[in-house]
C-alpha positions in Angstrom: 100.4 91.9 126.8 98.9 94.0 129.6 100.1 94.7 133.0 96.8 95.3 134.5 95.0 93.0 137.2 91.4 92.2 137.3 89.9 89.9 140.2 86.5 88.9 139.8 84.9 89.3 143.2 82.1 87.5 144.7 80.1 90.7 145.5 80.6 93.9 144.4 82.9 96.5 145.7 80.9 99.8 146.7 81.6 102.8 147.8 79.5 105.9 148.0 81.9 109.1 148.3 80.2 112.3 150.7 82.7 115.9 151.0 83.7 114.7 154.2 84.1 110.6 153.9 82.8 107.9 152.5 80.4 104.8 153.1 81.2 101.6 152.2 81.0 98.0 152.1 82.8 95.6 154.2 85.5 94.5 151.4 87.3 97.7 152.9 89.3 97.9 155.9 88.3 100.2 158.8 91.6 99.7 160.6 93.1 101.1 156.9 90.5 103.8 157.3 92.2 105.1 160.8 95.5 104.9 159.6 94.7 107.3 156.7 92.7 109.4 158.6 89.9 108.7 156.6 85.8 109.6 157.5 84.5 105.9 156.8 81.3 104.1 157.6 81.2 100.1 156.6 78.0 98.1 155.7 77.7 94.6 154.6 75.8 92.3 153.4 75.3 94.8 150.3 74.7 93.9 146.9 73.8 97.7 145.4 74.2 101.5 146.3 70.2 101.7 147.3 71.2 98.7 150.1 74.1 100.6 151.0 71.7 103.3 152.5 69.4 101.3 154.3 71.5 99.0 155.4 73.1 99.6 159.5 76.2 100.4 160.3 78.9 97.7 161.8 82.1 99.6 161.4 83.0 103.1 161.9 86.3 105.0 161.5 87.7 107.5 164.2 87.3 110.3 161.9 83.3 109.4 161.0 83.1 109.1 164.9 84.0 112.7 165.4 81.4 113.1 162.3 78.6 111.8 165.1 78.5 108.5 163.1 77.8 105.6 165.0 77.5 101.0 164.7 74.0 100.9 164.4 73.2 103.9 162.2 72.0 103.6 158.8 73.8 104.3 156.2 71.8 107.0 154.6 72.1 108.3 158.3 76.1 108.3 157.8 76.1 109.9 154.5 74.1 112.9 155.2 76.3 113.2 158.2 79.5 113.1 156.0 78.0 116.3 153.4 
């Protein structure tokens, strides 16, 4: 018998990973984000990583702030920001 967990979610979970944070979608928490110190930009309503990029901003972290990342941004904006 295995120990592991799978949840199939309604949407997929995406992240796209830059050498100073990440972009994601809205399944993850930006208040998380903060607490860990983490460089995070959130996007919803994303169903792919090519959505992720064009779609805008709604949540950013403290750390992606300091980053010049910003609610209303697009995401390709925020990821070129995180390099």
């Amino acid at each position: 018998m295995s120990n592991d967990l799978r949840y199939g979610l309604s949407k997929p979970l995406l992240i796209i990973k830059e050498r100073k944070g990440f972009l994601a979608c809205s399944y993850i928490n930006i208040e998380t984000c903060n607490k860990t110190g983490e460089a995070c930009a959130i996007v919803s309503e994303v169903n792919n990583y090519d959505e992720m990029k064009i779609a805008k901003v709604i949540a950013v972290s403290k750390k992606a702030k300091k980053l010049g990342i910003k609610v209303g941004d697009i995401g390709k904006s925020a990821l070129i920001k995180m390099c």
